[in-house]
C-alpha positions as MATLAB code, in Angstrom:
seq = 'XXXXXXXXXXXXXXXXXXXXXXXXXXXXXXXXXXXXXXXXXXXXXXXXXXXXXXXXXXXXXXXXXXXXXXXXXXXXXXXXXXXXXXXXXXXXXXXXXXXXXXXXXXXXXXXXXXXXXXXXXXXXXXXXXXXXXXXXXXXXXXXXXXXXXXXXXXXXXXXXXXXXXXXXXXXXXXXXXXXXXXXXXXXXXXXXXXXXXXXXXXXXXXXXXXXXXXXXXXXXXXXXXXXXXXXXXXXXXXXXXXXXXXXXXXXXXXXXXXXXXXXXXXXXXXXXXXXXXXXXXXXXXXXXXXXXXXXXXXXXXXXXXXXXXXXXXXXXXXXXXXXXXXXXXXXXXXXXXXXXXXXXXXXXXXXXXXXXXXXXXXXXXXXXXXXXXXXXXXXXXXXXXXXXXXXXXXXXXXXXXXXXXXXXXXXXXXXXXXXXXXXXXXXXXXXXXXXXXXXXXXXXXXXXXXXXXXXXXXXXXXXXXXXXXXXXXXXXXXXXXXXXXXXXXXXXXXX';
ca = [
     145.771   42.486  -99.340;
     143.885   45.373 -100.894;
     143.320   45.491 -104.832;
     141.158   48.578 -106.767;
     138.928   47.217 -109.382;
     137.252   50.009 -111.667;
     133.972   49.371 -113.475;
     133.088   51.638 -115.834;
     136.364   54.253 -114.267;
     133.702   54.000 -111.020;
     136.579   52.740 -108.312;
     135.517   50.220 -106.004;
     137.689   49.051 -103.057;
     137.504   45.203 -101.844;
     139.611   43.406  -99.716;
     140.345   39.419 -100.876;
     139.521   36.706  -98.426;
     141.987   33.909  -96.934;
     142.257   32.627 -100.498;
     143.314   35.828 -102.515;
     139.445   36.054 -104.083;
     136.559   38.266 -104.108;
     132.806   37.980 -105.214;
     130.317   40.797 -105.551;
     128.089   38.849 -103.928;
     129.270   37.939 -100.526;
     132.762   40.641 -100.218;
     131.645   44.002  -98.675;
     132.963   47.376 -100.490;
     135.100   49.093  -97.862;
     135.793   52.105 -100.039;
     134.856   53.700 -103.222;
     131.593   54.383 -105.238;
     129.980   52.272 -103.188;
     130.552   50.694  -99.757;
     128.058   47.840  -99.163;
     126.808   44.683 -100.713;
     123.437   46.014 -101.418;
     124.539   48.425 -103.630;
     127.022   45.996 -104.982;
     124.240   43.840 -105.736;
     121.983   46.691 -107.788;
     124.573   47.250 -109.921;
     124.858   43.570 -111.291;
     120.916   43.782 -111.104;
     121.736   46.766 -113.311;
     123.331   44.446 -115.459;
     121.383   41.978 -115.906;
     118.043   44.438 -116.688;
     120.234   45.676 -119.726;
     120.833   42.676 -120.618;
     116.942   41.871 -120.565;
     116.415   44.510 -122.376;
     119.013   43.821 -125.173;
     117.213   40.663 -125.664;
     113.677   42.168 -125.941;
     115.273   44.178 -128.910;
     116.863   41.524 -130.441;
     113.733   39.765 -130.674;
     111.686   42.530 -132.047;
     110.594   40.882 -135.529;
     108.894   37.861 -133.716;
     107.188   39.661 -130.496;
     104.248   40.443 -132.887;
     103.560   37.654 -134.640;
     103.743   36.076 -131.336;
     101.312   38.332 -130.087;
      98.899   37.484 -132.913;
      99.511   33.966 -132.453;
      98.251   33.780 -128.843;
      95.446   35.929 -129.767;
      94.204   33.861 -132.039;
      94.546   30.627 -129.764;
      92.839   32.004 -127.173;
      90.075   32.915 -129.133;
      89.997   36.340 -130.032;
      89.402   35.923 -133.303;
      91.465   37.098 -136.304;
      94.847   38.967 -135.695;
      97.274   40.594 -137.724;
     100.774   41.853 -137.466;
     103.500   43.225 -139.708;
     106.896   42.949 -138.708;
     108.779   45.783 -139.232;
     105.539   47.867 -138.340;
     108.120   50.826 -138.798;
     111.289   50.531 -141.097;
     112.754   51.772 -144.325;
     110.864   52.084 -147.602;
     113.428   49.106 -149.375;
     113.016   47.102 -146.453;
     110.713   43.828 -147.208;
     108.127   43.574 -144.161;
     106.450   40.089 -142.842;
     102.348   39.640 -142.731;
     101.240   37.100 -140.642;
      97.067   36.511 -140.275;
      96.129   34.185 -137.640;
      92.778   33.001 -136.128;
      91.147   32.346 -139.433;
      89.233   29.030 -140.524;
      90.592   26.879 -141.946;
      90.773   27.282 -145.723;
      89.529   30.210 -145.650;
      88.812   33.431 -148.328;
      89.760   36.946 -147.145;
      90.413   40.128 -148.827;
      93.670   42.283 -148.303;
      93.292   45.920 -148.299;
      96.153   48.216 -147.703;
      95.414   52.047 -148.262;
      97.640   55.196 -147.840;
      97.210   58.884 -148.422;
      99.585   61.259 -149.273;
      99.196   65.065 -151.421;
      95.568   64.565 -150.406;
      95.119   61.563 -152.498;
      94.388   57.928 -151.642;
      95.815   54.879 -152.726;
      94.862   51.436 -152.413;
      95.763   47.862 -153.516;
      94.008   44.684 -152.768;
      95.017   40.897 -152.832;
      92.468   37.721 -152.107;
      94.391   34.915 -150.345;
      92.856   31.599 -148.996;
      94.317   29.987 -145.410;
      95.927   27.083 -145.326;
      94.668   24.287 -142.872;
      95.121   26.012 -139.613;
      93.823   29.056 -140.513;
      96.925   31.552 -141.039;
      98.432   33.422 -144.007;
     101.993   34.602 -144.779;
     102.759   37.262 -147.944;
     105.580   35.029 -148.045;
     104.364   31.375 -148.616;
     100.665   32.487 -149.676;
      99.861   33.494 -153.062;
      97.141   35.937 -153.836;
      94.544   34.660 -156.147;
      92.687   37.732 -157.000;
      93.379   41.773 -156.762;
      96.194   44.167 -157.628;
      98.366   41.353 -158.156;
      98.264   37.684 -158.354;
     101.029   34.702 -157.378;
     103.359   34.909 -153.871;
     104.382   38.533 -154.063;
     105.436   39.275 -150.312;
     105.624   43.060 -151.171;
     102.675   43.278 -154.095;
     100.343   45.343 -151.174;
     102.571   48.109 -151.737;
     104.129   48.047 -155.567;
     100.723   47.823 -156.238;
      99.239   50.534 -155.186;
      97.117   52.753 -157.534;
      95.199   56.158 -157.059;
      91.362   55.761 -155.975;
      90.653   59.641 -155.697;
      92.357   61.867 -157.965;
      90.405   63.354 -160.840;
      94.109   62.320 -162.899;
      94.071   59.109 -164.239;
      97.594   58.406 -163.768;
      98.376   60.548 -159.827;
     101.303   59.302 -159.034;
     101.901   57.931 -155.571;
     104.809   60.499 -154.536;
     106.176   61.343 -150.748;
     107.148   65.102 -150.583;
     107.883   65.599 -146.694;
     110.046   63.117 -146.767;
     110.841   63.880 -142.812;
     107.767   62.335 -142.290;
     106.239   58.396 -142.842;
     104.253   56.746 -144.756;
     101.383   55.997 -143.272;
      99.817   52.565 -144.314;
      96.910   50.901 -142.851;
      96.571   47.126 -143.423;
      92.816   45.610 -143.316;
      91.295   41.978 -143.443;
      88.036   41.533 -144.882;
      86.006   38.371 -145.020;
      85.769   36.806 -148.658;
      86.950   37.853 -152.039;
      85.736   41.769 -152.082;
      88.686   42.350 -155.177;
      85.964   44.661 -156.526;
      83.417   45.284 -153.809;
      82.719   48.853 -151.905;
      84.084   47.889 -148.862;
      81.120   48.927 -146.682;
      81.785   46.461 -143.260;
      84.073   46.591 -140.363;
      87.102   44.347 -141.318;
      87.812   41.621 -139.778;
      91.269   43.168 -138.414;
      94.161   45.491 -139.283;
      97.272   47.233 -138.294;
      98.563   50.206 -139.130;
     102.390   50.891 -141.220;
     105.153   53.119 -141.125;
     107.313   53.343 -143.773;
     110.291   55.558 -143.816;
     112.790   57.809 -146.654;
     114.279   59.683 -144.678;
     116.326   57.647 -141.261;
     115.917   58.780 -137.850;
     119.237   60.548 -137.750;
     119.639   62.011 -141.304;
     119.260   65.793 -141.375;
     117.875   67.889 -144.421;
     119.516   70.455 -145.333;
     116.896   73.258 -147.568;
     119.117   74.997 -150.334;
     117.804   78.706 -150.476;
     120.313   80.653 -152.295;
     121.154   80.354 -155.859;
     120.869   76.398 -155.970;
     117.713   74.777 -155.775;
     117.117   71.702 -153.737;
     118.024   70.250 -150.198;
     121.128   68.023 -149.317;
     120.802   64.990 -146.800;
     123.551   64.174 -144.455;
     124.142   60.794 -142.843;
     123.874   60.632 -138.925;
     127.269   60.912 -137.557;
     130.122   63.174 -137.842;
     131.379   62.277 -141.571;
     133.221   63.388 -143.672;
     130.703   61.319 -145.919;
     131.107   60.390 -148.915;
     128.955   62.451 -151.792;
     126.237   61.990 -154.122;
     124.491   63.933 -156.741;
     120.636   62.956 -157.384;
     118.831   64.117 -160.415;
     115.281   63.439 -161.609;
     113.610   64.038 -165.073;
     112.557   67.198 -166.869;
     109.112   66.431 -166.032;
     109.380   67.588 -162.178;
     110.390   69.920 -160.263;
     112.341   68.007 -157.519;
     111.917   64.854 -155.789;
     113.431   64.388 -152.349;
     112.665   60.342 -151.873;
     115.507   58.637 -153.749;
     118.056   61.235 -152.155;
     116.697   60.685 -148.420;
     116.981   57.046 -148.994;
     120.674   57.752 -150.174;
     121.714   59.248 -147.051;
     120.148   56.517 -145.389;
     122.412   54.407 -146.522;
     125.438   56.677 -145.660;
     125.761   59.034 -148.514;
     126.053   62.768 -147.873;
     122.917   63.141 -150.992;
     122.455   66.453 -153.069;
     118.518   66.574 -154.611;
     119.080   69.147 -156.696;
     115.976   70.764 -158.619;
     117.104   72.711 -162.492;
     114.320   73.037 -164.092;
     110.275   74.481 -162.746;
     111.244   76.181 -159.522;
     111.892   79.797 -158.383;
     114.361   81.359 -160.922;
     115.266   78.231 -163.158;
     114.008   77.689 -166.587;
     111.138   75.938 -167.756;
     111.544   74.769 -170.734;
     113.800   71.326 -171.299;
     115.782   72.809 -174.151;
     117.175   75.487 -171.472;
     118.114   73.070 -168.274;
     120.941   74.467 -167.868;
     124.666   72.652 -167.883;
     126.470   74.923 -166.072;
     124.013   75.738 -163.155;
     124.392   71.709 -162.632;
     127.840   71.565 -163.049;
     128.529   74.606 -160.715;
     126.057   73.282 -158.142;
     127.851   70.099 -157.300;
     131.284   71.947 -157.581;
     129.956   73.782 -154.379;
     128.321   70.765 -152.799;
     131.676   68.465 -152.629;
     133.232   71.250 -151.092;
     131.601   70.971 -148.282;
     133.162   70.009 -144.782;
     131.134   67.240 -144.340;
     132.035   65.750 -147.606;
     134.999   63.306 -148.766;
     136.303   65.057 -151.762;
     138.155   61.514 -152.782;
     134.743   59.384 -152.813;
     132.029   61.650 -155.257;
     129.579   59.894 -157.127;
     126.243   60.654 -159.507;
     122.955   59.014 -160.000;
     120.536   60.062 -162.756;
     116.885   59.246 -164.237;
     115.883   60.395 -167.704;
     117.298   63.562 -168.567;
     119.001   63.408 -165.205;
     120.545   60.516 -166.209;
     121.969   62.315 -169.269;
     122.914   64.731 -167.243;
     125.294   62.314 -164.689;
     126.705   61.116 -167.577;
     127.664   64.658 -169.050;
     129.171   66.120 -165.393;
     131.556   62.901 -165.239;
     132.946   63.549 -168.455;
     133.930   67.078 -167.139;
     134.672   66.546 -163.254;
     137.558   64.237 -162.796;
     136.752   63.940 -158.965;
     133.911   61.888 -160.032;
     133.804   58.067 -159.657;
     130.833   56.691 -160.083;
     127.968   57.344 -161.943;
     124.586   55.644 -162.390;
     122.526   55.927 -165.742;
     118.413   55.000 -164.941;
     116.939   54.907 -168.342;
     118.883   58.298 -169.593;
     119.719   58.999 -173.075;
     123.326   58.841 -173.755;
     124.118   60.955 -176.970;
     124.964   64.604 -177.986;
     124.131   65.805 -181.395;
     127.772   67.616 -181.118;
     131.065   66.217 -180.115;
     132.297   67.036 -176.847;
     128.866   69.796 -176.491;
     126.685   69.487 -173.683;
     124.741   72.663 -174.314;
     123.929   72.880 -177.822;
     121.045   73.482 -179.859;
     118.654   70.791 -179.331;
     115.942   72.011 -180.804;
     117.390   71.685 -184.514;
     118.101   67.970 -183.665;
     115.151   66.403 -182.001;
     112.497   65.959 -184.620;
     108.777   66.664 -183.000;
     107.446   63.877 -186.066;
     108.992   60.975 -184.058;
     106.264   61.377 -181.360;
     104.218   58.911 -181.178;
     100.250   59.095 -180.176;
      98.952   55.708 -178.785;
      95.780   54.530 -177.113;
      97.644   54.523 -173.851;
      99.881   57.870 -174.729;
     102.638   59.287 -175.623;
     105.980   57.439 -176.713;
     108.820   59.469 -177.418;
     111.225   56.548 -177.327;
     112.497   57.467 -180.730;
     113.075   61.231 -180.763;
     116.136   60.483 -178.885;
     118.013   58.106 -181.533;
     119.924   60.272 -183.140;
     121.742   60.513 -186.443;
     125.237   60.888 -186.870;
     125.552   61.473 -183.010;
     128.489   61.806 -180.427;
     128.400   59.658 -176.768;
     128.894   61.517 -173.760;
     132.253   60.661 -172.935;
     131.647   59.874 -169.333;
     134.455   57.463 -169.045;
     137.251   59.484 -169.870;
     138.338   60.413 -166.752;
     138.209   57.076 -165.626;
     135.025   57.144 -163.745;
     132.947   53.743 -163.111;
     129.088   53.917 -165.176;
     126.109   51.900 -164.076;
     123.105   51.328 -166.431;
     120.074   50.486 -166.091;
     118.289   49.824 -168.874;
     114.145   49.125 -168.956;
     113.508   46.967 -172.227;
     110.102   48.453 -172.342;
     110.829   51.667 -171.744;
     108.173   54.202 -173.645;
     110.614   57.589 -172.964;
     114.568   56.447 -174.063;
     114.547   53.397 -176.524;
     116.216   50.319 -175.096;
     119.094   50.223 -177.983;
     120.274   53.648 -177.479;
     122.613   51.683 -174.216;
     123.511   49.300 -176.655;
     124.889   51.971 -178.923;
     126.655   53.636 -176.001;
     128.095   50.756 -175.028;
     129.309   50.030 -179.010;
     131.092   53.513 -179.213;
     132.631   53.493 -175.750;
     136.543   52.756 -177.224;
     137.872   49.561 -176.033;
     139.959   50.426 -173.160;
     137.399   51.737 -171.150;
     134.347   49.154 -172.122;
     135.265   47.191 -169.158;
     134.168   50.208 -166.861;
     130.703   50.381 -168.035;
     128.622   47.392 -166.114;
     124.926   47.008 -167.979;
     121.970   45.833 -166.623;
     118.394   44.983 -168.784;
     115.615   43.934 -167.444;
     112.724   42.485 -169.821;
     108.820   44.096 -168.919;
     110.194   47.179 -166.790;
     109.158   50.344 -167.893;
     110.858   54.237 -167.603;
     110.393   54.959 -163.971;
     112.932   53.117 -162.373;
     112.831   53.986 -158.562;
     113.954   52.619 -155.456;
     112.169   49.141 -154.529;
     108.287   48.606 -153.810;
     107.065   51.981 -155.527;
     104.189   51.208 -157.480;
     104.269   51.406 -160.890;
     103.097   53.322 -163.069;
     102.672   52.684 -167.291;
     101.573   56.041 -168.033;
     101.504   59.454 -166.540;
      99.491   62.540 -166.575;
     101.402   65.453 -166.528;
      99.139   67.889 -167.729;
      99.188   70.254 -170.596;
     101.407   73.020 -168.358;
     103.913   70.532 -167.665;
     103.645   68.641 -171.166;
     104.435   72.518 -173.312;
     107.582   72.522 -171.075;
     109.103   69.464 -173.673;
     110.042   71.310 -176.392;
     109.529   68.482 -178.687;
     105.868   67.311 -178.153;
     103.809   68.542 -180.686;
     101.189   71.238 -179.255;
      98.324   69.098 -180.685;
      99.296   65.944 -177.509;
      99.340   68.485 -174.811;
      96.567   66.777 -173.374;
      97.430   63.450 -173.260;
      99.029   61.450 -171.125;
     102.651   60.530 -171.296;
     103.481   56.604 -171.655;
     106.320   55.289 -169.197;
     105.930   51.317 -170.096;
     106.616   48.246 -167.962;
     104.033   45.994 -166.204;
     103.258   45.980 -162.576;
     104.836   43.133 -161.449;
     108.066   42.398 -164.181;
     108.727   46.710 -163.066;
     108.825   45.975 -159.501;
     110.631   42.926 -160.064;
     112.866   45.755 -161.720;
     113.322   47.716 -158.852;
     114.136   45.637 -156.176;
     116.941   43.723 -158.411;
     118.151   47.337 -159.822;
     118.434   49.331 -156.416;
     120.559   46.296 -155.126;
     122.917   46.612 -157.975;
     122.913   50.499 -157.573;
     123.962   50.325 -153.484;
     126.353   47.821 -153.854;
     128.192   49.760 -156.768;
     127.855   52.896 -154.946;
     129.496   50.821 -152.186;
     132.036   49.492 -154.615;
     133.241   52.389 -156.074;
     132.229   55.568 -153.486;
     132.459   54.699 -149.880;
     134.891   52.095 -149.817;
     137.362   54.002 -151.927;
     140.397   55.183 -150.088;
];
């Protein structure tokens, strides 16, 4: 009897033997794609390479450390290897050194440029009895950081050539990786000019932006560039705003869209044909811009959300309690209050007082210009949307009470839609996990006359942010958590 089997809609015709059966391996194609054994047989050797090569993938965090490992054995000295050695800035990575003596001192050294500036962070460890380290089990007794920090090479980081004290370590082609390189040096060299050949090193790539994710430049009357997800959506949308001490930043937004949201950086203040000066950012332009945005084909007009740092955070909160379509929003560290009810654009400049600036050794702290008198909460939650906040207790730019406040004049039947989040030693600059951190910042005295409310005499000095290095990222990896799995909660798994 004659029976058509189809692999992959590729007919093949067999005939059974005595017994009603048939086997690749030993029945002869008579008809069909293919009509003899051998070519019967490549196509199961087809197989079984795919399969092969399946199983190389699915063992791509080890194949390096194995790698190392039988370096070392046979020899060769000291090996490294990072595993991902190319991945996602939030992703944690694995260092393994191998082929050291036992009990051993070495220096860490990772090093990256970016804006033509270079950054570096350091960490001493000591092997354990077979020679071999791990970020994870290892703690680092001398450098940037100190204790078992598996990701303190890169939260650490800090500026080694910039004439600014404070450069800030900040990707703008976010298209393009980070570039880290990863060195071993012999003994504890925390402070030494590294001046010999290191014992060995890798090199890092570290990703915003996901293979797949387009960028989409905004060149008309909005300011900015929108990031889509890979795939054919519609996605659902997001709004990202900075601070009103930048121009735009692209990182947080990439990273977004990377993690499926359709992401709108949008830039209103110091760019071509939007104001300067904080006191004119502009309500409207905001508002208007992400009416456009969820308009968009590719977006899901039922699943719209917001996240916000600093003034950008003020600003989510003020363009929920207008668009109804909205959510979800997420307050980093923005102040929460109008001087007017139910005003977003008012006159600020009659209410912030420049006298509660404060001039410190380390800078700035504005912290208390933005507590109010006799002041009105933006009213976020009246149209039922869902608000995130995360609060720095140390932060040096919006004062740590002004959430508690918020939370105390939300009325009761929407408290239980606000979700808080404090965490003790963080400072201002909230971002997603393993930035470095930074307590102060420089912005110069162009940027600094842009804040209508610093004093003309501090225009030089730097601008306090708070936190310390290690409580902040602590901070960051905890807080970006929370922020993707309420996103998830409450924008893309919304019906």
């Amino acid at each position: 009897m004659e029976r058509r089997v189809e692999y992959n809609s590729n007919p093949v015709v067999y005939q059974a033997d005595g017994n009603g059966e048939i086997y690749n391996f030993s029945n002869e194609s008579i008809d069909g794609s293919f009509k003899d054994e051998k070519m019967t047989a490549r196509v199961s050797y087809t197989i079984q390479k795919s399969l092969r090569r399946l199983n190389v993938l699915g063992n791509h965090m080890t194949v390096l450390t194995r790698a190392c490992t039988s370096l070392a054995n046979q020899g060769h000295g000291p090996c490294i290897a990072v595993t991902p050695s190319v991945g996602m800035v939030d992703e944690k990575v694995n260092i393994d050194i191998r082929g050291l003596n036992a009990k051993q001192i070495v220096t860490v050294v990772a090093d990256v440029e970016e804006n033509g500036i270079q950054f570096e962070s350091r960490c001493v460890y000591q092997a354990d009895g077979n020679g071999e380290i791990n970020n994870f089990s290892n703690e680092s007794v001398d450098g940037s950081f100190k204790g078992i920090e598996p990701m303190g090479l890169f939260w650490s980081l800090h500026c080694v050539s910039a004439p600014k004290k404070y450069a800030r370590l900040v990707k703008k082609d976010v298209s393009t990786p980070m570039n880290f390189s990863i060195k071993v040096y012999p003994d504890n060299q925390n402070k030494a000019t590294l001046i010999h050949q290191p014992l060995t090193e890798t090199r890092v790539q570290r990703f915003y932006q996901k293979p797949g994710v387009r960028r989409i430049p905004l060149t008309g009357r909005f300011k900015g560039a929108i990031f889509v997800p890979e795939g054919e959506g519609p996605f659902p949308g997001v709004i990202d705003l900075y601070g009103g001490l930048v121009s735009l930043i692209e990182t947080r937004a990439a990273l977004l869209a990377s993690h499926g949201y359709a992401t709108l950086a949008l830039s209103y203040l110091h760019g071509e044909g939007l104001p300067d000066m904080l006191y004119d950012a502009d309500f409207n332009y905001v508002k208007e811009a992400y009416e456009w945005f969820m308009k968009e084909d590719y977006i899901d007009k039922n699943r719209l959300g917001i996240v916000g740092l600093c003034f950008g955070g003020f600003l989510s909160l003020a363009l929920a309690s207008v668009l109804p379509q909205v959510r979800a929003v997420v307050n980093i560290n923005g102040f929460s209050f109008i001087p007017e009810v139910n005003k977003i654009n008012c006159d600020w400049e009659k209410w912030l007082d420049k006298n509660d600036v404060l001039c410190t050794e380390e800078g700035l702290v504005i912290s208390d210009v933005y507590m109010l008198k006799n002041s009105w909460p933006v009213p976020a939650w009246q149209h039922g949307a869902k608000i995130l906040v995360i609060v720095a207790e140390d932060d040096k730019q919006v004062h740590p009470k002004c959430h508690t406040l918020y939370y105390e004049s939300c009325p009761p039947q929407f408290k239980e839609n606000i979700r808080i989040f404090r965490y003790p030693g963080a400072g201002h600059m909230i971002e997603p996990p393993y930035s470095p951190h930074y307590r102060a910042v420089t912005p110069g005295r162009k940027r600094l006359r842009t804040i209508n409310f610093i004093p003309e005499k501090f225009h030089d000095e730097d601008m306090m942010t708070g936190g310390w290095p290690d409580t902040h990222a602590h901070a960051q990896e905890d807080s970006w958590m929370k922020i993707l799995n309420f996103l998830e909660e409450n924008v893309k798994n919304v019906s």
